[in-house]
N, C-alpha and C positions, 0 to 999 in steps of 0.2 A: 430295953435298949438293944437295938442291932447293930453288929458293924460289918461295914464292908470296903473292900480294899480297891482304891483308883488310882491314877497316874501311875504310874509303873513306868519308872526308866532306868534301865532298858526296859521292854515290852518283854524279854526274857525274863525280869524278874517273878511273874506267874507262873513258871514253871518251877522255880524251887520257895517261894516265900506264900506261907499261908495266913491267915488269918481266921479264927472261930468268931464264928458270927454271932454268938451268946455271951462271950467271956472275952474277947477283942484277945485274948492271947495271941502270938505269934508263934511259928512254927515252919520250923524247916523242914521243906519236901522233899530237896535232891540234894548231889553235891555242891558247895561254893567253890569255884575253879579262880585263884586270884589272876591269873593270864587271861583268864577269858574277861570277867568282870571284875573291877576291885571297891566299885559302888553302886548302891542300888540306892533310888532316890524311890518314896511315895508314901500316899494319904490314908491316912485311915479315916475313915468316915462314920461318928456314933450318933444313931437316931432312932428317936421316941415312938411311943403308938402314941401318942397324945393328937390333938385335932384343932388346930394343925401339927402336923406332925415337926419339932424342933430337931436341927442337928448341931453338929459342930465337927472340928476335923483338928488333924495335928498331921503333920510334916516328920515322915521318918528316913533319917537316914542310915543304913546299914554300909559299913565298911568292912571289906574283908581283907583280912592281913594274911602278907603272904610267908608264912612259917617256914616253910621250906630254906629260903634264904638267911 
């Protein structure tokens, strides 16, 4: 199984939100700024070598809370 990560909103969320493409774990790349964004909406996408090849998907929402405050 492979995963890989689509719809990204904002389109910034590729800059700090990763995905392993073996292990579908998550992984933060950069800082979360809650001023700047305080949610990232997107898909993860896991699919088969099978022939055809099957997939499926799930809807993640990441909220960032702003501690500061």
């Amino acid at each position: 199984v492979t995963y890989t990560v689509t719809n990204f909103i904002p389109p910034s969320g590729r800059d700090v939100i990763s995905v392993n493409p073996n292990t579908g774990e998550i992984h933060l790349t950069g800082a979360l700024d809650f001023e700047e964004v305080n949610i990232f909406d997107f898909r993860i996408e896991a699919r088969d070598q099978g022939w055809p090849p099957l997939s499926g998907h799930c809807k993640l929402l990441v909220e960032v809370l702003d501690v500061n405050d």
